[in-house]
Structures are given as structure tokens and as C-alpha cells.
C-alpha positions in Angstrom: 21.1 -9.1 20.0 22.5 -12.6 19.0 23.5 -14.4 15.7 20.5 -16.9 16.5 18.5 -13.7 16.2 19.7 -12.3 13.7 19.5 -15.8 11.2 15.5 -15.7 12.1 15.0 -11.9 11.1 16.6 -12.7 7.9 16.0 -16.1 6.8 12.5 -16.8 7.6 9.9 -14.8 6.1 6.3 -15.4 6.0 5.4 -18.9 4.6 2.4 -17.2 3.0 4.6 -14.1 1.7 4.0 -14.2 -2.6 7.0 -14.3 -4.1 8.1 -11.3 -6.2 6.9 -12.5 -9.4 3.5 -13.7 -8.1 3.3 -9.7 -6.5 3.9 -8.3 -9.5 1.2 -10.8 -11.3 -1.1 -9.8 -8.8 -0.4 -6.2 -10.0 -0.8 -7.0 -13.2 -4.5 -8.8 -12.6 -5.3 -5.6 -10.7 -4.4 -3.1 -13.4 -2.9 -1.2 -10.9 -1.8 2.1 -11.7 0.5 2.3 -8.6 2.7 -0.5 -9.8 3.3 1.9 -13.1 6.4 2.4 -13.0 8.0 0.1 -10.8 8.3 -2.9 -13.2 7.1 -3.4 -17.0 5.7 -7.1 -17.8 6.6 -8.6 -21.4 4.7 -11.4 -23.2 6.2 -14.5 -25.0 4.0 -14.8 -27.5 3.4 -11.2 -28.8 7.1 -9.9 -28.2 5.2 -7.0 -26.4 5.9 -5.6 -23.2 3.4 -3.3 -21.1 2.9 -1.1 -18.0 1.3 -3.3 -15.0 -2.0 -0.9 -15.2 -2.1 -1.7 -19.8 -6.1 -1.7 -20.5 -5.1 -5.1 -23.6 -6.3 -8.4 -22.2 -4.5 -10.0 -19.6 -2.2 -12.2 -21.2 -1.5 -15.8 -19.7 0.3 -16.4 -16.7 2.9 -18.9 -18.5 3.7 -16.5 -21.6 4.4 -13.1 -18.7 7.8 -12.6 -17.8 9.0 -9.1 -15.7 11.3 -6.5 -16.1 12.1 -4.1 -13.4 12.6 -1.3 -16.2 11.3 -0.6 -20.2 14.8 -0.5 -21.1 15.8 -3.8 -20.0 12.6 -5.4 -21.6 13.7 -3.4 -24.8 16.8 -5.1 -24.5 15.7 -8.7 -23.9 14.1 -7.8 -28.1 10.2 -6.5 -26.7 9.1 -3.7 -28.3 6.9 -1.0 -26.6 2.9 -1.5 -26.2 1.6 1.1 -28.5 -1.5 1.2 -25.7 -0.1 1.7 -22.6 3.0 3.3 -24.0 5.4 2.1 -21.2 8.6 3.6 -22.8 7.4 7.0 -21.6 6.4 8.6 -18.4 3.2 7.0 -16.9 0.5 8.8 -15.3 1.8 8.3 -12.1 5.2 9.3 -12.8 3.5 12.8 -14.0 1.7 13.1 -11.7 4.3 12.8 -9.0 6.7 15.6 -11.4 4.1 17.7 -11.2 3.9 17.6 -7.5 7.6 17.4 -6.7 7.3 20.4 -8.9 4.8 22.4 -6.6 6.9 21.5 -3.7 10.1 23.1 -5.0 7.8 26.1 -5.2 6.6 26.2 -2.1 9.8 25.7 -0.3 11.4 28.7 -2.6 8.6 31.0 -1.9 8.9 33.1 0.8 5.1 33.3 1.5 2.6 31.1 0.7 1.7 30.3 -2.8 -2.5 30.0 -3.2 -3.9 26.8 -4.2 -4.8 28.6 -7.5 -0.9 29.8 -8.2 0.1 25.9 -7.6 -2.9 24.5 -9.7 -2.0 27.1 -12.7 1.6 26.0 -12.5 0.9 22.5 -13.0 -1.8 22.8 -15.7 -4.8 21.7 -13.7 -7.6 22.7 -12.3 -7.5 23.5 -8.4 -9.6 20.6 -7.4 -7.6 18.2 -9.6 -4.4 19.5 -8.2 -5.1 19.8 -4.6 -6.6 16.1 -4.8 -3.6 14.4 -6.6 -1.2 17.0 -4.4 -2.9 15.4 -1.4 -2.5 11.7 -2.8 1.3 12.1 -3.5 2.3 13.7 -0.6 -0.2 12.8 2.3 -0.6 16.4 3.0 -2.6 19.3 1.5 -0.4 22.4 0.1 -1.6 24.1 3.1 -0.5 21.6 5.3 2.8 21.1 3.2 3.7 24.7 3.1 3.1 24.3 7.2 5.4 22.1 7.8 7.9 24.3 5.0 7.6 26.8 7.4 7.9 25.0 10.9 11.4 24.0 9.4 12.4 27.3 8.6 11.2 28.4 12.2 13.4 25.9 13.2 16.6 27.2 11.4 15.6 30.4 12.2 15.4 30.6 16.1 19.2 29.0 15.8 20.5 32.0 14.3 18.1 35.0 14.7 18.7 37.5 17.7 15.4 37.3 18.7 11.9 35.5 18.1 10.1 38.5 16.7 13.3 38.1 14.0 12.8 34.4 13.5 8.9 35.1 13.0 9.2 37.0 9.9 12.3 35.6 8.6 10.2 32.3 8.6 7.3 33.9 6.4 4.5 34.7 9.4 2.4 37.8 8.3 2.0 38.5 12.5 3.3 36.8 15.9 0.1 36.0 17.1 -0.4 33.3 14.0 3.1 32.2 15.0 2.3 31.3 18.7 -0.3 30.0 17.9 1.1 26.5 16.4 4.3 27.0 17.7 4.3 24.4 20.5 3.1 21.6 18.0 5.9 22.9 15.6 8.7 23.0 18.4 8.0 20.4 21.0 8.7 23.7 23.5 7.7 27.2 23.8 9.9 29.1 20.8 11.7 31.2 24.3 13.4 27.6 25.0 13.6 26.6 21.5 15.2 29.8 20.9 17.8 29.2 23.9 18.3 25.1 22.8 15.7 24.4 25.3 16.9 26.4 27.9 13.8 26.1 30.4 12.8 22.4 29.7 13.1 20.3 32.4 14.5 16.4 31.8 14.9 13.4 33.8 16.2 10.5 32.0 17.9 6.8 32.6 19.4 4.0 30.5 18.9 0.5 31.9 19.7 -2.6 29.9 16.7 -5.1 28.5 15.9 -7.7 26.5 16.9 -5.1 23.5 20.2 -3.8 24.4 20.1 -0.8 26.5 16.9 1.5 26.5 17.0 5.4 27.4 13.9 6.7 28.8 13.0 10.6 28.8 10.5 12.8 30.4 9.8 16.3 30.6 7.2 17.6 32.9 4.3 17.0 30.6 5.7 13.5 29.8 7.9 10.9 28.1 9.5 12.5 25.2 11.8 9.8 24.3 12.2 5.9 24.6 15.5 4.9 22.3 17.2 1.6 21.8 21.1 2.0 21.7 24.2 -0.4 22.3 26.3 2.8 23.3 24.9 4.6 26.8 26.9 7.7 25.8 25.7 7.6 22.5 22.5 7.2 23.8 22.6 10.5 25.8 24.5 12.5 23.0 21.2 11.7 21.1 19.3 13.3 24.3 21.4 16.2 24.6 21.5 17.0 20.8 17.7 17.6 20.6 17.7 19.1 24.2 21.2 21.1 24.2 20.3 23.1 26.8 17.7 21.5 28.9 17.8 21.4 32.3 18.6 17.5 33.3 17.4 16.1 36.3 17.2 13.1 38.6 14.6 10.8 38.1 11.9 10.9 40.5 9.8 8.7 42.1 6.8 9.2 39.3 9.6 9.1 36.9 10.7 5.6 38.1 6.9 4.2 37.9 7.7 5.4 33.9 10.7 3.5 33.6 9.6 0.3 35.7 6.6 0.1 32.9 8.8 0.1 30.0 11.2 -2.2 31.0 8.1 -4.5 32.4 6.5 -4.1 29.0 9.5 -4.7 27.0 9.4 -8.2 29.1 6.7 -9.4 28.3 4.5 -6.8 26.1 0.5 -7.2 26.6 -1.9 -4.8 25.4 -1.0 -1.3 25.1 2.2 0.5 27.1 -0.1 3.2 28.7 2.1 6.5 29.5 1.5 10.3 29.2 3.7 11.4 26.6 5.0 14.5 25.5 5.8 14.3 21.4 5.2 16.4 19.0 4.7 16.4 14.7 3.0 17.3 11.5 -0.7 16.9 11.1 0.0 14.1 9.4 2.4 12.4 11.9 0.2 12.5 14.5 -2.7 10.7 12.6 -0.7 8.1 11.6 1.2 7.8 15.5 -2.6 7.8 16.8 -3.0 4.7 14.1 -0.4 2.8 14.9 -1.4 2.7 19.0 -5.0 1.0 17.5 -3.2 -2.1 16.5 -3.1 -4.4 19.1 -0.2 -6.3 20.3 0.4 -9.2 18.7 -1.2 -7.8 15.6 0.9 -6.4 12.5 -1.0 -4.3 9.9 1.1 -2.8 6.4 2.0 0.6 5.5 -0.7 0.9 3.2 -3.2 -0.5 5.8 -2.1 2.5 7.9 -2.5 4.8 5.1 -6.3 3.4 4.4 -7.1 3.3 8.1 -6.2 7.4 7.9 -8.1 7.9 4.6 -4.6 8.3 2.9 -4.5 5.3 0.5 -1.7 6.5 -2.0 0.6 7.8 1.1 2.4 4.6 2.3 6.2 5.9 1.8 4.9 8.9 4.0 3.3 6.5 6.8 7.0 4.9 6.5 8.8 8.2 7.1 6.2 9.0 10.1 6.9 6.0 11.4 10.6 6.6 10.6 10.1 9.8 12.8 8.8 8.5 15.5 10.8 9.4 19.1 9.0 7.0 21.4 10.2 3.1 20.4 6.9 0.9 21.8 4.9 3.5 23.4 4.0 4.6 19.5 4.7 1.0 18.3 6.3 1.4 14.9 7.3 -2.0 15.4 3.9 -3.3 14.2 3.9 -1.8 10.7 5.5 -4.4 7.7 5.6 -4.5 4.2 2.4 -5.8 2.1 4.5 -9.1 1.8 4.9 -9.0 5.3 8.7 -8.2 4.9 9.9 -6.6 8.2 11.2 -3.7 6.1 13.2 -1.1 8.2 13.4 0.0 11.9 14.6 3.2 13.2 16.4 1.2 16.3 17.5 -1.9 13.9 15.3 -4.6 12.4 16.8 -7.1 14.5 14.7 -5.6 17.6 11.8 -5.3 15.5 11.7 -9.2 14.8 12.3 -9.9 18.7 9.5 -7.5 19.8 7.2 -8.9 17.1 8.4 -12.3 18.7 7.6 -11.7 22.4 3.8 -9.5 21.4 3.2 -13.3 19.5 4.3 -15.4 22.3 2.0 -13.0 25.0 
């Protein structure tokens, strides 16, 4: 990483990135309910301000100015659309209480709550509530109360005496439902996860690149992690956290094939870095992982490109956190996912790698 770098990540955007202003204008064309919420817009000539998704005609562009809340729009002397109502809680915003809602119940329950339990609590009809549950959160209830209980597996196994004791401290009715899922939920069988993955079997290496330094990973079934890092021993405290008991070994001559294609990719990346991996996540990371190796190198596509292309179109902020989430830097390339503006948002290993790996893909 180098100031040079560093001044291109951050001051060149996109040429053809709308501004703010223009976004929100765009929004405000659109009527689109998902902007509800994030901004109000006020105009000139009425001394009324509205929610971006207001049914009134669309005022002219010249008379439209923006707020980023009702309050400050109140204060610049608007008063409230007595349409859209923007001084209370939009749709949207309901909507998403009434989910948060179900998910606090969920995660205080300790057995599963039915679909018609949750629907009843909210004030909706099950198919109403499992469809805007679903939109909110990327997930059905089922699916979220899955993943509720794979965490308290988790916590579980690092205090109970035994599995059987973790099993039905978690909230499985039997151990055969348990095993089951319990690889995709663990990474490992729960015996290792149990023993801080006593049993696992890891060969690892940190070399430098273009990047920094990179640690490479493997069990037997394949690479579990590829991680950018200034710090080799913070590099393998990361390793040794989520493995604390693993058996590590040297690398091997397969195992040095693995690291020879990373660092070759990493130097000049073409097409897609082709390795058997051995990752694990929710239902819903692993459709948007599987996403994000479709787009080619080179390419970039947006959160809520991702989202669509998984037939999730209100989920973005969860295709950020899976992306977030993701253990395996370039192999699942997180790297290609920006903003709707084409902003470079976040990256797990630092934004400043992002904009150089989006740089050499472009130059390939």
C-alpha cells in the first residue's frame, strides 16, 4: 500500500457516479419506497416537504431541495405533506419494526416460534408476514431461527460437557436433526468443534504480494482461508483463533500448487482463481458467495445487483454483511461488489486493496 494508492481510492470516483442530490432526485422520479426514510425532499414554492415515495405530482427539479431528516426540513420552515405524512413512521420503517420485532422473539424463544405465532404478533396475515419477513431480512423465519440456533450451538459446544448437552441446550428436539446440518453450521464435525477443532488438520503459509502479505489455509477438503494482513503474527493469531486447536501442518506439495495460484492470480488476476475450498455459512451466504464467483474479472456489479441476481431485491445490507463474512479474499471475490453509485464502499481486508485489485482485473 502506498500514498499514490491511497489518493486514487479516495479521490477519484466514477466520472459517471450521480451526485447525491441527482440520487436522491432519481429516487424521488421513482417513487421509491426504499428511499422512505433515508432523506425527505421539500419544495420552494409550496413550503411542503414529502417522503421520496409521496403519490402528489412531482414537483420541478429547480423548486426541490433535500433534507436528510423531517426534522431538519421542519426546521428550514416546511411543514409536513398531509399525503405522505413524512413526520411519522413510513411504511418501510414499520415494516422493518415489525420484523426486528419477530427477530427479538425468535432469538428469546427457546424453540421455535410457528410462522402463525410470528404473523399474529405482528398483526398480519402469515403470507404477508413471511413475505415482508423475507424482504427485510433475506431469510425466511425458518431460515432465521436456523441460523439463531447454529449460533447458540456455537456458544454451546464452548461450555457444555458434552454434545448431547450442547444439542438440547441449543433448542434441537433430537440429535439426529442436529447432525444433520451440523457440518454446514460448524465448518467441522461438532466432536472437533466441541474440542476447538481438535481433529482438523491445517497447513498454512504467509508470503508477501502485491497486497501486503497474504495467509493461505487448507484443511484436507480445501482452502479455508485467504486473508490480507500487514502483521504475519497477526495474521496467524486470526488462524489460530478460529482453529484453536487444530492440528497445523507443513505445507505440502499439493498445498504449494494452492499457494503458487494465489499469489500468480493476485499478479495478474484473469478469469476466475479456480481452487477446492472448504467454507462454510447460512443459506443465504452461500447464494450470494456462489453470486459473486459469476461476475467476471474485470466486471463490478452493486449490492443490489447481487441481491436481484439471487431473487432477493430488498436484501442489499444483507449481501453487504455476506460479503462482509466472507473467509476467502479473491477466491469468493468480494472485491467486485460496489455501491449503486459505484462508491467502493467497504472491504473486509481494507478498501485500499479493493481499488488495487479492481485496478489489475481492469488492466488484464
Amino acid at each position: 500500500m502506498n500514498a499514490e494508492m491511497s489518493a486514487r481510492a479516495t479521490q477519484e470516483p466514477p466520472m459517471d457516479a450521480p451526485s447525491l442530490p441527482e440520487q436522491r432526485w432519481e429516487a424521488v422520479v421513482r417513487r421509491d419506497k426504499r428511499a422512505d426514510g433515508q432523506f425527505v425532499y421539500a419544495v420552494r414554492t409550496t413550503g411542503v416537504y414529502c417522503r421520496p415515495a409521496c403519490p402528489s405530482r412531482t414537483a420541478k427539479r429547480e423548486n426541490v431541495e433535500f433534507f436528510d431528516t423531517a426534522d431538519l426540513a421542519a426546521a428550514a420552515g416546511y411543514r409536513a405533506c398531509m399525503r405522505c405524512r413524512p413526520d411519522a413512521l413510513s411504511q418501510e420503517q414499520r415494516r422493518k419494526a415489525l420484523v426486528i420485532q419477530a427477530c427479538q422473539a425468535i432469538e428469546q424463544s427457546a424453540s421455535a416460534l410457528s410462522l402463525e405465532a410470528l404473523a399474529r404478533q405482528a398483526g398480519l396475515s402469515r403470507h404477508h408476514f413471511h413475505r415482508i419477513f423475507k424482504d427485510v431480512t433475506g431469510l425466511t423465519p425458518k431460515d432465521f431461527y436456523k441460523s439463531v440456533r447454529a449460533r447458540r450451538v456455537a456458544a454451546s459446544l464452548q461450555s457444555a460437557p458434552s454434545v448431547t448437552d450442547a444439542i438440547y441446550a441449543a433448542g434441537f428436539n433430537s440429535a439426529g436433526n442436529f447432525y444433520e446440518g451440523a457440518g454446514a453450521m460448524l465448518g467441522m464435525s461438532p466432536g472437533a468443534y466441541l474440542k476447538g477443532a481438535a481433529g482438523e488438520h491445517i497447513r498454512y503459509a504467509i508470503e508477501p504480494c502485491a497486497l501486503g502479505l497474504v495467509i493461505v489455509a487448507a484443511t484436507r477438503k480445501g482452502v479455508c482461508a485467504i486473508e490480507f494482513g500487514e502483521s504475519a503474527p497477526a495474521l496467524v493469531d486470526r488462524l489460530r483463533e478460529r482453529f484453536p486447536k487444530a492440528r497445523f501442518e507443513p505445507a505440502d506439495a499439493e498445498f504449494k500448487g494452492w499457494i503458487a495460484r494465489v499469489l500468480g492470480y493476485l499478479d495478474q488476476p484473469r478469469g476466475a482463481l479456480d481452487l477446492p475450498l472448504d467454507v462454510r455459512g447460512t443459506v443465504f451466504q452461500r447464494r450470494v458467495w456462489r453470486a459473486l464467483r459469476e461476475i467476471p474479472a474485470g466486471q463490478t456489479a452493486s449490492y443490489a445487483e447481487i441481491a436481484r441476481r439471487i431473487g432477493q431485491p430488498k436484501s442489499p445490507r444483507a449481501v453487504a454483511r455476506a460479503c462482509a463474512s466472507n473467509p476467502v479474499a479473491v477466491a469468493i471475490p468480494c472485491h467486485r461488489v460496489v455501491r449503486s453509485d459505484g462508491d467502493l464502499s467497504g472491504y473486509r481486508w481494507g478498501v485500499e486493496r479493493k481499488a488495487e485489485l479492481l485496478r489489475r482485473e481492469s488492466e488484464t
